[in-house]
C-alpha positions in Angstrom: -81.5 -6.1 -2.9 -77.9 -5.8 -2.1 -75.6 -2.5 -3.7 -71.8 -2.7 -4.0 -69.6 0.3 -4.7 -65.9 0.9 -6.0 -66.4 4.1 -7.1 -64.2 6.7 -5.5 -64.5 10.6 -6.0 -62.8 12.0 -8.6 -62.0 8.6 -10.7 -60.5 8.8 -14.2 -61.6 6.3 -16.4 -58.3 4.4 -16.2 -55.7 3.5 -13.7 -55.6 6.9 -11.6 -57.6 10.2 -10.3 -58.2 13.2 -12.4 -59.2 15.4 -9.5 -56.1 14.5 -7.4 -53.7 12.9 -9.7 -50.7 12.7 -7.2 -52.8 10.4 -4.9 -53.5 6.5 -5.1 -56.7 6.4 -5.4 -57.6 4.2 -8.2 -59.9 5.3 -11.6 -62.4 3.1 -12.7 -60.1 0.4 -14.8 -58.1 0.2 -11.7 -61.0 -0.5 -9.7 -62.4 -3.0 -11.9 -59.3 -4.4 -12.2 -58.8 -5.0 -8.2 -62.2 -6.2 -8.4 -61.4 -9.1 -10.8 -57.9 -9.6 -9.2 -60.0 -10.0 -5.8 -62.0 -12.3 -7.3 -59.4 -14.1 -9.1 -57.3 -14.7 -5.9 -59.6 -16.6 -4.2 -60.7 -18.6 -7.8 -64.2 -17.0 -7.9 -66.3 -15.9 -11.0 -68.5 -12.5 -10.7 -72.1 -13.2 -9.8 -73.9 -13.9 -13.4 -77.5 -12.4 -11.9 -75.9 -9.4 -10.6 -76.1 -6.1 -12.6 -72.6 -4.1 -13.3 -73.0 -0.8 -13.4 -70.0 1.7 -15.4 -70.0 5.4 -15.5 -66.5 7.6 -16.0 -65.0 9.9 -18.5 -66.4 13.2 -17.4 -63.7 13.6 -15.3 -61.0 13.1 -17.6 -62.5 16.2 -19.7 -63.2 18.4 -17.1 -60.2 17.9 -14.6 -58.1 15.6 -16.6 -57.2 17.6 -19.2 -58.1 14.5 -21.8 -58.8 15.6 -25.7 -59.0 12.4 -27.2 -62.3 10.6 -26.6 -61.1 7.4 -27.9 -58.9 7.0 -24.3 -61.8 7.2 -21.9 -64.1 5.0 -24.3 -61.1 2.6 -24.5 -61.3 2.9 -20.9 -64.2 1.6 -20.6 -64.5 -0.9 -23.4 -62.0 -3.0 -21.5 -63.6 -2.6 -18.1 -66.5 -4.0 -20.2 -64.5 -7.1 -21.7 -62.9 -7.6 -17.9 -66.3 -7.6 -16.6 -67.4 -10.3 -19.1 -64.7 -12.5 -18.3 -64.9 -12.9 -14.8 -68.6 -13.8 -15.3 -70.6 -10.5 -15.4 -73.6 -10.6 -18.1 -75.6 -7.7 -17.7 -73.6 -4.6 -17.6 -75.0 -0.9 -17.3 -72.4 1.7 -19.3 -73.7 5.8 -18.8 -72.7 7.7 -21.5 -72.0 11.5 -21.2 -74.4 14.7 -20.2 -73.4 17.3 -22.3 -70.5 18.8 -20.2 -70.9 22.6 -21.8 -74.4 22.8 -19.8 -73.0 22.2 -16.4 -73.6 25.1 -14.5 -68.7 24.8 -14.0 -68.7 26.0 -17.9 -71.9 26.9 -18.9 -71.6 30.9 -20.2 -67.9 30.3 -20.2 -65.2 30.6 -23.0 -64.7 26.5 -23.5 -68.5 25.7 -23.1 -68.5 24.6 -26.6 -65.3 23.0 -26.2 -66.8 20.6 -23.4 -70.1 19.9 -25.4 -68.2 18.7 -28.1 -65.8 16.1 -26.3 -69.1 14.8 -24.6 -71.0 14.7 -27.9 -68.2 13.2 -29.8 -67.0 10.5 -26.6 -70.8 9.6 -27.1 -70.4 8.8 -30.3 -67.6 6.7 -30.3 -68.8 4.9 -27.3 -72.6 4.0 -29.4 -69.8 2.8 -32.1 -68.5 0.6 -30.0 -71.4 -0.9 -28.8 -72.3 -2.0 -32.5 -72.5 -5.7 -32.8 -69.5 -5.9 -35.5 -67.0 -3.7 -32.7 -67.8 -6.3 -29.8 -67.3 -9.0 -32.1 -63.2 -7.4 -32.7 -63.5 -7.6 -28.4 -64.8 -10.9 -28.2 -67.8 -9.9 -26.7 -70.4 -11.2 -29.2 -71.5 -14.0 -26.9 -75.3 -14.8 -26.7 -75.2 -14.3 -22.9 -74.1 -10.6 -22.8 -76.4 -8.1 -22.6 -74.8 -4.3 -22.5 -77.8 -1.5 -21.6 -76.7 2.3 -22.4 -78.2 5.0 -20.5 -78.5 7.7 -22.6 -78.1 10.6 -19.6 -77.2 13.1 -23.1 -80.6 13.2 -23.9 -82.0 12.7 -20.4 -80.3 16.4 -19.9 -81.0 18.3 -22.5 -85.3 16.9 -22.4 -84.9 18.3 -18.9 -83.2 21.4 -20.0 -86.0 21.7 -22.9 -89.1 20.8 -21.0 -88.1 22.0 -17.5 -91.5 22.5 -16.3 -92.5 19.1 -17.4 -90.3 17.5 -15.1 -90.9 20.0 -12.2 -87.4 22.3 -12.3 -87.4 25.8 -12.4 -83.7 26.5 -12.2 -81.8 24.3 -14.7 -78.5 26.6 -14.9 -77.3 27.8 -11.9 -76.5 25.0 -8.8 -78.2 25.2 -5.5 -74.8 25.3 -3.5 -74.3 28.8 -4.8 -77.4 30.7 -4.8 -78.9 28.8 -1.4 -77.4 26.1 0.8 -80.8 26.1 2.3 -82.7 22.6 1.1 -86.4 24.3 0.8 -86.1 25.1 -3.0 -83.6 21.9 -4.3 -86.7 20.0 -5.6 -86.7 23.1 -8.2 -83.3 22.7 -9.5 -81.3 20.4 -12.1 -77.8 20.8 -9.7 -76.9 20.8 -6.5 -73.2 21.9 -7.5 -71.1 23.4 -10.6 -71.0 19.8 -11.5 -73.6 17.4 -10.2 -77.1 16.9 -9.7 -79.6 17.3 -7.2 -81.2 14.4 -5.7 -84.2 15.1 -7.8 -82.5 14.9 -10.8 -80.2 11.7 -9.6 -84.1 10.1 -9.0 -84.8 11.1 -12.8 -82.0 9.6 -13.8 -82.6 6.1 -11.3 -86.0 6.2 -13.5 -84.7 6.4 -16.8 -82.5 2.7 -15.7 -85.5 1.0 -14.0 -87.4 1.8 -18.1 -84.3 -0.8 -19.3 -84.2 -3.1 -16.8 -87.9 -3.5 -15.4 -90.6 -5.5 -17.0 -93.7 -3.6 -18.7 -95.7 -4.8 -15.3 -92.9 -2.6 -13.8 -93.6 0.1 -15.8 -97.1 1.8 -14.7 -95.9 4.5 -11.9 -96.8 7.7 -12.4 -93.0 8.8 -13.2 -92.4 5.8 -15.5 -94.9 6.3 -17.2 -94.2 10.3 -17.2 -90.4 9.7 -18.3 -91.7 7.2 -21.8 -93.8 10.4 -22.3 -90.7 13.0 -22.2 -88.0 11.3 -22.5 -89.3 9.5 -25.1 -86.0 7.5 -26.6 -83.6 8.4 -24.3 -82.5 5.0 -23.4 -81.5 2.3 -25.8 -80.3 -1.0 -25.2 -77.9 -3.2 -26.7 -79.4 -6.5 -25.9 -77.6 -9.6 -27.3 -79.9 -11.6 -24.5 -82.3 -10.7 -22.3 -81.5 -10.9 -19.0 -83.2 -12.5 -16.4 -83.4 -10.4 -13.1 -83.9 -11.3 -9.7 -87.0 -9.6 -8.4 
């Protein structure tokens, strides 16, 4: 199996970076869109058996300063549509953890502030991804299938049933209580604002439960994450697509 990545530190969801917004570093419409122009220039369609995978917006909350959700889900509702017509036809999209648990404003004054711009960009992202919005895109064709990873509710099972998955620090980040890696398999973030490794492998599981055949399915941790996390991934299958193995 062969991995490609555009994605570049501090990405906005659009055309530039939220983290560093003087610099030229491209957000994740930009990169998408120098991935079709690349493609385009030398009269090439996207590989039909490859899987796309899409994940931005935090950033435009947390650094970027955004307030409107409908801009990052816009965002990436016509990376989506680009995607599709350059030949893509099985495309991952993340939504949102809920930003007021990170350990960066967890405790803090705008906590609730953050858990309600990822609660309500969720929401208008699962709208989008109803059949009658991707008609208005064009994207109701029978060989499009769009899987959403629910990492919302991935977070918060974690948060509720810590011991269940193995974590006995899921509020403070590694990086400031120990830099030593002895005790990282016992905590939910490495930093103020991502995971640890174990919980990046938690959330690698939770894809493999939408992609992967029910053979697939009878590992220990599979079969642990149904258990706990339960309906935290839903699919928007038009057509099921057929995967390399």
């Amino acid at each position: 199996m062969q991995a490609t990545n555009f994605a570049i530190a501090g990405s906005s969801s659009g055309n530039g970076n939220s983290v560093h917004p003087d610099s030229p570093f491209p957000g994740l419409l930009a990169q998408v869109r120098l991935f079709v122009e690349s493609l385009g220039a030398k009269d090439l369609q996207a590989d039909s058996e490859a899987l796309y995978v899409l994940c931005g917006g935090s950033n435009d909350y947390l650094f970027g300063g955004v307030t409107d959700v409908n801009i990052p889900v816009n965002h990436l509702s016509t990376a989506v549509k680009l995607l599709k017509n350059i030949g893509a036809k099985s495309i991952i999209v993340f939504n949102l953890p809920d930003l007021g648990k990170i350990p960066a404003k967890l405790g803090t004054a705008d906590a609730d502030k953050f858990s309600t711009l990822a609660k309500n960009h969720n929401a208008a992202l699962d709208s989008w991804l109803t059949p009658s919005r991707l008609k208005r895109f064009a994207l109701s064709h029978a060989d499009l299938n769009i899987i959403l990873v629910d990492i919302y509710s991935l977070l918060n099972k974690i948060i509720a049933q810590k011991s269940v998955f193995g974590f006995t620090n899921i509020q403070d980040s590694l990086f400031s209580v120990s830099p030593t890696i002895s005790i990282a398999d016992e905590y939910l973030f490495y930093d103020d604002f991502h995971p640890t490794t174990t919980a990046h492998k938690l959330i690698a599981e939770s894809v493999l439960l939408a992609i992967k055949d029910q053979s697939c399915q009878n590992s220990i941790m599979l079969n642990l994450l149904a258990l706990a996390v339960g309906t935290s991934i839903r699919q928007r299958q038009i057509k099921k697509p057929a995967f390399k193995q």
